[in-house]
C-alpha positions, 0 to 999 in steps of 0.5 A, spaced: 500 500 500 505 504 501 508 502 493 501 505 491 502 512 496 509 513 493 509 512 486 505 518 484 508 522 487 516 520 485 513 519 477 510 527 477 517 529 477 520 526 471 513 527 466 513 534 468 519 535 467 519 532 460 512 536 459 516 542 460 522 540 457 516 539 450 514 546 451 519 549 450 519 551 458 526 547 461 530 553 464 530 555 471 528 563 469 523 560 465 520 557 472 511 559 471 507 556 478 502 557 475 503 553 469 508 548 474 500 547 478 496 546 471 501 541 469 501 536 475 493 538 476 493 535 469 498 529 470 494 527 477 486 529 473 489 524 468 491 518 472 485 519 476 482 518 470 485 512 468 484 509 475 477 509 474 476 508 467 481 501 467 479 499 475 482 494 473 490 494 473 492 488 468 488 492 463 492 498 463 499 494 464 496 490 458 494 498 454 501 500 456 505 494 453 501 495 447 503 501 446 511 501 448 510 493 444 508 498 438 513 504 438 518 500 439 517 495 433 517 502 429 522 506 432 527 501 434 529 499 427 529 506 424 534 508 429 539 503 428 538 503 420 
């Protein structure tokens, strides 16, 4: 249970941050708390969102190795060519 109370909080860090470094936002004179607090509402909104529409969690494990699976097939091969 404790696994389930630390991982949103040590997982918030590195998305915001990929999200910001995306926006263009990655410098510490570009730091705006408001957009800080609009992203880490929408990673919690979205997760929340996830949580109740996939109550089940072999279904989300299931979306998400989908997903990578694909990304991986396609991204791998064009990398190393």
């Amino acid at each position: 249970m404790l696994n389930l109370f630390l991982m949103i909080p040590l997982n918030l860090f590195p998305c915001r941050l990929h999200l910001l470094v995306l926006l263009g936002r990655d410098k510490e004179e570009d730091f705006d708390k408001s957009l800080h607090m609009m992203l880490t509402a929408v990673l919690i909104l979205l997760s929340a969102f996830v949580a109740i529409v996939y109550p089940d969690i072999v279904g989300v494990l299931a979306l998400f190795g989908g997903t990578c699976g694909s990304m991986i097939s396609i991204y791998i091969p064009g990398t190393n060519f």
